[in-house]
C-alpha positions in Angstrom: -7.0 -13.3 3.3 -3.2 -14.3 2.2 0.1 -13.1 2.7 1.2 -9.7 1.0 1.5 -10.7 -2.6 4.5 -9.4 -5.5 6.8 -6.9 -5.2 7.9 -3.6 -6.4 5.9 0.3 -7.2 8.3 1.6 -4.4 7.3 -1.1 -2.0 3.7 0.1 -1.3 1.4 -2.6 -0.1 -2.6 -1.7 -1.3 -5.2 -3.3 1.3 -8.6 -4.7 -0.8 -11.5 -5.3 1.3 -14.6 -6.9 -0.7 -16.9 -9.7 0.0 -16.6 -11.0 -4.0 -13.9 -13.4 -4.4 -13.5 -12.9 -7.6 -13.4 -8.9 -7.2 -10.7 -9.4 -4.8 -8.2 -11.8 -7.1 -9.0 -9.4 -10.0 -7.8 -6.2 -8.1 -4.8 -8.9 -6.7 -3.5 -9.4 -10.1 -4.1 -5.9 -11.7 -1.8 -4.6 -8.4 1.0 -7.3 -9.0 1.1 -6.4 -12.6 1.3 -2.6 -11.4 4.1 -3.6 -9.3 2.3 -3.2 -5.8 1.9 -6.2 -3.2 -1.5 -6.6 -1.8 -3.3 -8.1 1.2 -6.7 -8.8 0.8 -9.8 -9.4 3.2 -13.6 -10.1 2.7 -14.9 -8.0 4.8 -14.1 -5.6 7.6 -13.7 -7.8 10.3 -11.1 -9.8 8.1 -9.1 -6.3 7.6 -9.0 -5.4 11.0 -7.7 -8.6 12.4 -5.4 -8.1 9.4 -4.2 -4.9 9.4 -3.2 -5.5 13.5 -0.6 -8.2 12.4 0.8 -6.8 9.2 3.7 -4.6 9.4 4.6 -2.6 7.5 0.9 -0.9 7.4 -0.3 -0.6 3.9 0.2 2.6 1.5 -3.7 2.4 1.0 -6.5 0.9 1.0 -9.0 -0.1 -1.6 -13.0 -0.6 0.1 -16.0 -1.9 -1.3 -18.9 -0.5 1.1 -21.5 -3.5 0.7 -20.3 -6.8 2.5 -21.6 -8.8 5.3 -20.5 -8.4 8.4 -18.5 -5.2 9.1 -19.5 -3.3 6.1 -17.2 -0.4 4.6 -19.2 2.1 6.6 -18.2 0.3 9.7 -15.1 0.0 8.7 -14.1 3.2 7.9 -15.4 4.1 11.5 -13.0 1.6 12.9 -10.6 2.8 11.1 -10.5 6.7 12.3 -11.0 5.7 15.8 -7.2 4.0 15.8 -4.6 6.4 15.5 -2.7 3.8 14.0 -5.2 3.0 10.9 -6.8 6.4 10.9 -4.1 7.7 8.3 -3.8 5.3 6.0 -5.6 6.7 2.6 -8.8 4.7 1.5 -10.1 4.3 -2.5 -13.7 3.8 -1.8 -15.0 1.5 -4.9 -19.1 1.5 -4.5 -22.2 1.1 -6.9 -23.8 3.1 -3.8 -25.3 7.1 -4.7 -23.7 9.5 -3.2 -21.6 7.1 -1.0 -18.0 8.2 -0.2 -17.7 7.6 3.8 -14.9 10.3 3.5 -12.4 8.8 1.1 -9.7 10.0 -0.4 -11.5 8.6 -3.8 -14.4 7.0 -4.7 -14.8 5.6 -7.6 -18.3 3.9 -9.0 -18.9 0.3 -9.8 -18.1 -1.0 -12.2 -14.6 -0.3 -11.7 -12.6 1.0 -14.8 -9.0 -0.2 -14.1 -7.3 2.5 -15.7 -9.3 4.9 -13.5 -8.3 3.2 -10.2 -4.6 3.3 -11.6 -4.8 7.2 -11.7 -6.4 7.2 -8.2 -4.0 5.4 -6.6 -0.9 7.5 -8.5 -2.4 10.6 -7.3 -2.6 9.7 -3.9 0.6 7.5 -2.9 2.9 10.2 -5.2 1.6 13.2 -2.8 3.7 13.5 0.7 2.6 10.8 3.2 1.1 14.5 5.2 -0.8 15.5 2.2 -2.6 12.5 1.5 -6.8 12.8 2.3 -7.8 9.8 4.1 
């Protein structure tokens, strides 16, 4: 968990949710170096507790499905039962078959940065109405 991290790509702060630490600081830097801030939690528990106290909501958010505690399934759950969350578009990033917990993406592990870069163009350049969550 940390504070929302570099500036710029239009002011759109990207939510990563993984239990690997070093997952989570890799997707970090490749976002500042994209020009996005991010926010990151280890699980879904973290993201919830985050996501009430950050504002402005994220643009997005990035979700590994695996992790202790709230998993991404549970998460994702959570997160279309508040009106408030339940718009905000989700990249689902999984080594899981078949897995998308109705994401806007889902890419498989492991992750090919230039992939997740497309992803996340095509989704934050669409209308805010547009965008599959």
């Amino acid at each position: 968990m940390g504070p929302p991290q570099s500036e710029g790509h239009g002011g759109h702060l990207v939510l990563v949710i993984d239990d690997e630490q070093m997952v989570r600081e890799t997707l970090a830097d490749f976002l500042a170096d994209e020009g996005y801030r991010s926010l990151l939690a280890a699980d879904g528990d973290e993201a919830l507790k985050l996501l009430a106290t950050t504002t402005p909501r994220p643009s997005l958010i990035i979700l590994d499905l695996k992790m202790p505690n709230l998993d991404g399934w549970g998460f994702r759950r959570r997160q279309a039962e508040d009106p408030a969350l339940a718009s905000i578009p989700v990249i689902v990033v999984t080594a899981a078959q078949g897995a998308g917990a109705g994401a806007a993406a889902v890419l498989r592990k492991p992750l090919r940065l230039a992939h997740l870069a497309a992803a996340m163009n095509g989704i934050l350049s669409a209308p805010p109405e547009t965008r599959h969550v």
